[in-house]
KEGU-573685 format. One record per residue (C-alpha): residue in three letters; x, y, z. Coordinates in steps of 0.5 Angstrom, whole numbers, plus 500, padded with zeros to 3 digits. Example, Ala and Ser with C-alpha at 12.3 -4.5 7.8 and 13.67 -1.06 7.14 Angstrom:
ALA525491516
SER527498514
This chain:
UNK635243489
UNK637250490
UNK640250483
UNK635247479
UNK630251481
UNK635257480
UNK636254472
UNK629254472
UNK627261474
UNK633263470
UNK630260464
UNK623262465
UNK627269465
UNK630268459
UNK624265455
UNK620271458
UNK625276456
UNK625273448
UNK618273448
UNK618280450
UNK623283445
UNK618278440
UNK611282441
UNK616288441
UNK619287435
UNK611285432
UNK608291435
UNK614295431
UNK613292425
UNK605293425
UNK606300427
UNK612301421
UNK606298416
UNK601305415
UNK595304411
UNK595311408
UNK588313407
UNK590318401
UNK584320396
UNK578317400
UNK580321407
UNK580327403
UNK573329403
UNK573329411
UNK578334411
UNK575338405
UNK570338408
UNK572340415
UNK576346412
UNK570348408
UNK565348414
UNK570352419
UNK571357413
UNK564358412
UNK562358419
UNK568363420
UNK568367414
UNK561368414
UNK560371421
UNK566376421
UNK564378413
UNK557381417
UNK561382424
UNK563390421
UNK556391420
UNK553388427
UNK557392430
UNK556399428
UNK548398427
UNK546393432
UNK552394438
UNK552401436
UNK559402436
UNK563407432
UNK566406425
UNK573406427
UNK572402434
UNK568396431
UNK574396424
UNK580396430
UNK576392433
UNK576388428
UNK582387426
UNK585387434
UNK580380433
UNK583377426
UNK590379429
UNK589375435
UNK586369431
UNK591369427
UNK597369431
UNK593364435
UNK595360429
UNK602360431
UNK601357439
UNK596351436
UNK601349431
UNK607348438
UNK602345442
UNK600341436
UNK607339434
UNK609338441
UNK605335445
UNK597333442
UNK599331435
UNK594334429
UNK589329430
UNK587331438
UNK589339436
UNK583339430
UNK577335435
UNK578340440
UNK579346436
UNK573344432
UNK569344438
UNK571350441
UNK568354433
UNK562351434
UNK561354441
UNK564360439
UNK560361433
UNK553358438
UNK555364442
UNK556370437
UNK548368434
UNK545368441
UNK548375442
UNK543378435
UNK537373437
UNK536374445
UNK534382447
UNK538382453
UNK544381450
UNK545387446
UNK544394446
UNK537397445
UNK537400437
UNK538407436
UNK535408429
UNK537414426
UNK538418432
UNK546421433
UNK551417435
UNK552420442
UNK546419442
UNK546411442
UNK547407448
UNK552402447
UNK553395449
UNK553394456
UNK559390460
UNK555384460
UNK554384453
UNK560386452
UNK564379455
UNK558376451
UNK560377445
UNK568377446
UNK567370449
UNK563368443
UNK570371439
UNK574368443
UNK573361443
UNK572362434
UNK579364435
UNK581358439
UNK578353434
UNK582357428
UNK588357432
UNK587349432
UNK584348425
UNK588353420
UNK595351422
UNK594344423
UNK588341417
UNK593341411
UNK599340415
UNK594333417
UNK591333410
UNK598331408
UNK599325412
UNK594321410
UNK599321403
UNK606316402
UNK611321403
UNK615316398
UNK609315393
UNK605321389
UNK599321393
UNK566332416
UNK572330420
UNK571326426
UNK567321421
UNK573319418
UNK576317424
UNK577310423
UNK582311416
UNK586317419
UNK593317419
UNK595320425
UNK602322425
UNK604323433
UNK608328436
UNK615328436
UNK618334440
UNK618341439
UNK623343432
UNK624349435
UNK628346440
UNK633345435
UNK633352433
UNK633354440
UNK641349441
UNK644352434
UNK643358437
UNK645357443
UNK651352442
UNK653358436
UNK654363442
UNK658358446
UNK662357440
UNK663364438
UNK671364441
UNK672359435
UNK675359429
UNK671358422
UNK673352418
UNK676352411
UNK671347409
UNK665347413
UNK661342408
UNK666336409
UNK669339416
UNK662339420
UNK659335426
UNK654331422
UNK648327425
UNK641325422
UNK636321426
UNK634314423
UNK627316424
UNK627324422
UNK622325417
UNK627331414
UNK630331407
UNK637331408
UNK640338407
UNK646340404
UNK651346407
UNK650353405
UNK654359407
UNK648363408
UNK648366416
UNK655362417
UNK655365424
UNK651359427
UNK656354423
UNK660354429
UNK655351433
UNK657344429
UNK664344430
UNK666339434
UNK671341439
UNK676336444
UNK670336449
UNK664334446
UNK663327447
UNK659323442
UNK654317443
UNK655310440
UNK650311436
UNK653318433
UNK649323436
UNK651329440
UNK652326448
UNK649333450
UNK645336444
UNK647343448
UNK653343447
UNK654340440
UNK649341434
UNK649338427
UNK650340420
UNK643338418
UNK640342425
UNK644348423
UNK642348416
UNK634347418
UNK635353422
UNK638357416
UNK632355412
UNK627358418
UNK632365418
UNK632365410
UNK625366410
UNK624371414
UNK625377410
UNK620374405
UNK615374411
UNK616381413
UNK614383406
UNK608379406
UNK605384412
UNK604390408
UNK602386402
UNK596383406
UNK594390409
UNK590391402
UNK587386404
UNK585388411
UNK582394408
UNK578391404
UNK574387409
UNK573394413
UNK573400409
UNK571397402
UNK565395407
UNK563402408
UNK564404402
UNK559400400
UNK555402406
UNK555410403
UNK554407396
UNK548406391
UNK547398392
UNK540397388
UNK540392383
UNK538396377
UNK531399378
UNK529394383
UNK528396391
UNK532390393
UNK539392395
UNK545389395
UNK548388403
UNK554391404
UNK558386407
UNK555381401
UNK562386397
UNK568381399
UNK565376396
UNK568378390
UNK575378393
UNK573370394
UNK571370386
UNK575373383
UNK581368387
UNK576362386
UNK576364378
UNK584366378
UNK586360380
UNK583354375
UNK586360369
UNK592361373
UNK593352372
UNK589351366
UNK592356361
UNK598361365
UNK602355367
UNK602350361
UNK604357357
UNK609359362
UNK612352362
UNK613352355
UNK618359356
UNK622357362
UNK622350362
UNK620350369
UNK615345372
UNK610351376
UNK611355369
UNK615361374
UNK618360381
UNK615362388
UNK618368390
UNK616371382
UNK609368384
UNK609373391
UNK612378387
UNK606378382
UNK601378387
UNK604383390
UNK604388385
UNK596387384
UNK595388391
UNK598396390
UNK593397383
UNK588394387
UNK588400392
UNK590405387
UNK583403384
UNK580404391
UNK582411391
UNK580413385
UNK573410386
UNK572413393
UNK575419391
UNK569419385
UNK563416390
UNK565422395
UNK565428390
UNK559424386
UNK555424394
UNK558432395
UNK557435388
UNK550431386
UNK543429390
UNK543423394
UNK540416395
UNK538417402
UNK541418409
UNK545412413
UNK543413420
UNK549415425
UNK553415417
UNK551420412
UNK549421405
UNK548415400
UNK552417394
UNK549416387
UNK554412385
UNK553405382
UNK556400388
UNK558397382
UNK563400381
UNK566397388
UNK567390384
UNK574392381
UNK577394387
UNK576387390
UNK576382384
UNK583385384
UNK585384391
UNK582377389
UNK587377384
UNK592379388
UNK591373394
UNK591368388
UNK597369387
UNK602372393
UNK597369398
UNK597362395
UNK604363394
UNK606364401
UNK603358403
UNK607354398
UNK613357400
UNK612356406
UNK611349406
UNK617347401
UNK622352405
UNK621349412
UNK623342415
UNK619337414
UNK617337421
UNK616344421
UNK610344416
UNK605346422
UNK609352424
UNK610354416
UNK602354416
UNK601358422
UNK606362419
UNK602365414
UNK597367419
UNK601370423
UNK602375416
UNK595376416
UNK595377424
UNK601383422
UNK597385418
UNK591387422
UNK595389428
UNK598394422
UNK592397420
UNK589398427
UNK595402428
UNK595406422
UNK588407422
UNK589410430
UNK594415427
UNK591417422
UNK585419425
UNK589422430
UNK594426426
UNK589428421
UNK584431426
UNK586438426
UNK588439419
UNK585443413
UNK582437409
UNK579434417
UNK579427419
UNK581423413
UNK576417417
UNK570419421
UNK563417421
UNK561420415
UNK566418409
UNK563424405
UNK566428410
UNK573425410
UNK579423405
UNK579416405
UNK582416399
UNK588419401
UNK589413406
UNK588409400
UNK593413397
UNK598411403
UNK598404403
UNK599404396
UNK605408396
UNK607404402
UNK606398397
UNK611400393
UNK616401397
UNK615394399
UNK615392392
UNK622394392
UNK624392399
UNK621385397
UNK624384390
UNK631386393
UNK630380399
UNK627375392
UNK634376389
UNK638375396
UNK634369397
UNK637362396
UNK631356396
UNK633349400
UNK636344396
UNK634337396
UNK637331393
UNK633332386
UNK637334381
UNK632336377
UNK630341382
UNK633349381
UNK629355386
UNK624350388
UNK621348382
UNK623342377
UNK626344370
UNK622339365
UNK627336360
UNK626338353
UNK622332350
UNK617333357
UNK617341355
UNK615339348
């Protein structure tokens, strides 16, 4: 009886044993089988981006004016300000999409940041509409005279920063990356609504530790001699389930080529991979490592280029400030910050040109798909960037010698004398930094996220914040020292109060000529760079070349 009760339990174990390896092998099948939402989730995400632009962009674009004229803070303090918060937001972007690509996954990271801009954005507008939450209003009185926030509504107020800064960390680097999974990698393909049609692609681990092991595997090698023949000769292990395109070897950064080789004490897994990843790497680790080294030369040029644009969202803002903004012979006044507006237009109108008449012309020339390659695009973007702030100078340099030389309009209380120039006159300096952003800036993210393993597509996207944050710390440092050294010269404080009374075309002049050695620095790095290959033949730099009967 013993024995036929053993053979019994042996058998329910068996059965139990199969019918758990079926509901497994079920429950694997149902998640390989992915209903992707495609076209029909768009409009969630679309939408989402665009009310966290809106909600975010429309309050900042106001920010400089609400702090000069109703937390009475200086010109300078309420521009670094400014830039110290743009800064923080967008390097925010770079800790979002770790947490996001390690442990959240986009979908919980996106629902969380989202929140947290709602409350943020809630806090910044109970400062204006509640009294006791800002300083008392000063009118005309003389700066030194007006009472500046107190230290309750100071943290108030940066509160309200803080957690806007929270919600874009969360949704800038993750709304596209989450966008791009809705699509069938293998086929041409307001947000908690579309829930229930979301793809939500989990959480596999940070691809930083991989960098982090070819480093570290590439130093404990050091001693090794290179190999005759890396491409064959290699350690080489892809996982069956990774999302990246295989790479082929390249000679960029050979130094970390040794963290591939295999030596006598390396120990291999069954399955072919590395026993300890720690101490032997793959080919296809080093190569994705390369790609993230090659781009950030490119990177660093993106940091100058972008401080055009940075200074146009301050003192672009208090030009207008100090300008002639009736419309004809009209009362009604344009609002300062209402100018960067035409940053935005002039991207929104270059963008559909560039498409619909450049590219199709290009096309017919190079016989690329994309009509030039990336890096030309970045390269155009930023030579507009360095007329836009040339056009800058000269249009200050015109407003303040108009404002010195013929009577004025009015008084800005705690500014200076209104210049007689048309603010009109603004539009051309912002159209062209637009222009600049449609180009360079769209390029940017485009090449980030081609160049970039495909499990890196929200780093690559916090990348290109973390450009912008560069900036901005950029710009608070050079408008620190500018004023500082400019203080005691003959021609005085390029940046006080009063515009009128300093040279800020000057400054506009530094950055420009700051701009063009980055030109050449960037034209000499677009020549070194090598784009990542794939297994398209048709794919050369990272665009397409059409055949000719396409091209035709």
């Amino acid at each position: 009886m013993e024995q036929n009760g053993k053979e019994t339990m042996e058998k329910k174990d068996k059965e139990l044993t199969e019918q758990n390896g079926k509901e497994a092998m079920e429950k694997s099948d149902k998640e390989e089988e992915i209903n992707y939402g495609g076209w029909k989730v768009m409009p969630f995400i679309i939408g989402n981006e665009t009310f966290e632009r809106l909600g975010a962009i429309g309050t900042l674009a106001n920010l400089l004016i609400y702090l000069t004229t109703v937390f009475n803070l200086k010109s300078i303090t309420a521009a670094t300000m400014i830039n110290i918060f743009n800064g923080t937001t967008n390097f925010g972007t770079l800790i979002g999409a770790f947490l996001c690509d390690t442990y959240f996954g986009r979908y919980k990271t996106l629902g969380f940041a989202i929140c947290a801009s709602f409350v943020g954005l809630l806090t910044i507008q109970l400062t204006a509409a509640i009294p006791d939450l800002h300083p008392s209003h000063c009118g005309a009185q003389e700066s030194s005279r007006c009472k500046g926030p107190t230290a309750g509504q100071t943290v108030f107020l940066l509160t309200g920063l803080g957690l806007v800064a929270v919600g874009a960390s969360g949704i800038r680097p993750c709304n596209l990356a989450f966008g791009a999974d809705q699509f069938n990698p293998k086929i041409e393909s307001v947000y908690f609504m579309g829930s229930k049609a979301y793809v939500k692609v989990k959480a596999t681990g940070s691809p930083m530790t991989s960098v982090a092991q070819v480093l570290i595997v590439s130093i404990k090698k050091r001693k090794l001699n290179p190999p005759d023949q890396p491409s064959l000769s290699l350690f080489n292990y892809i996982p069956p389930k990774s999302i990246n395109s295989e790479l082929p070897y390249t000679d960029h950064f050979r130094f970390i080529d040794k963290a591939a080789i295999l030596t006598p004490q390396d120990q291999i897994n069954p399955n072919g991979s590395p026993a300890d990843p720690w101490r032997l790497c793959s080919l296809q680790q080093v190569e994705e490592a390369k790609c993230l080294f090659r781009v950030f030369p490119i990177w660093a040029s993106a940091i100058l280029y972008y401080i055009v644009i940075v200074q146009q969202n301050t003192y672009g803002v208090f030009q207008a400030v100090q300008a002639d903004r009736r419309l004809g012979s009209s009362h009604f006044q344009i609002p300062a910050a209402t100018f960067t507006v035409f940053v935005m237009l002039g991207m929104t109108i270059f963008i559909p040109i560039y498409d619909r008449i450049l590219v199709p012309f290009l096309r017919r020339l190079t016989g690329k798909e994309g009509g030039i390659t990336i890096l030309q695009r970045i390269g155009i973007g930023i030579f507009l960037s360095v007329v836009s702030m040339l056009v800058s100078a000269f249009v200050e340099e015109r407003r303040r010698t108009i404002a010195i030389t013929r009577p004025t309009l009015g008084f800005v209380p705690r500014k200076g004398a209104i210049s007689p120039m048309s603010g009109l006159w603004l539009i051309p300096q912002f159209t062209l930094a637009g222009l600049a952003e449609g180009s360079a800036t769209i390029g940017l993210v485009e090449f980030y996220y081609k160049q970039f393993p495909e499990n890196m597509r929200s780093i690559a996207g916090s990348l290109f914040f973390c450009n912008m944050a560069s900036s901005s710390y950029l710009s608070s440092l050079f408008i620190a020292i500018v004023h500082r050294a400019t203080k005691r010269t003959a021609t005085g404080d390029w940046l006080p109060e009063d515009l009128n009374k300093g040279r800020l075309d000057y400054f506009y002049y530094m950055i420009a000529g700051l701009g063009v050695l980055n030109m050449g620095y960037f034209l000499v790095c677009a020549k070194w760079y090598k784009y990542k290959e794939n297994t398209d033949p048709l794919e050369v730099n990272g665009e397409k070349q059409l055949s000719a009967q396409t091209v035709v």
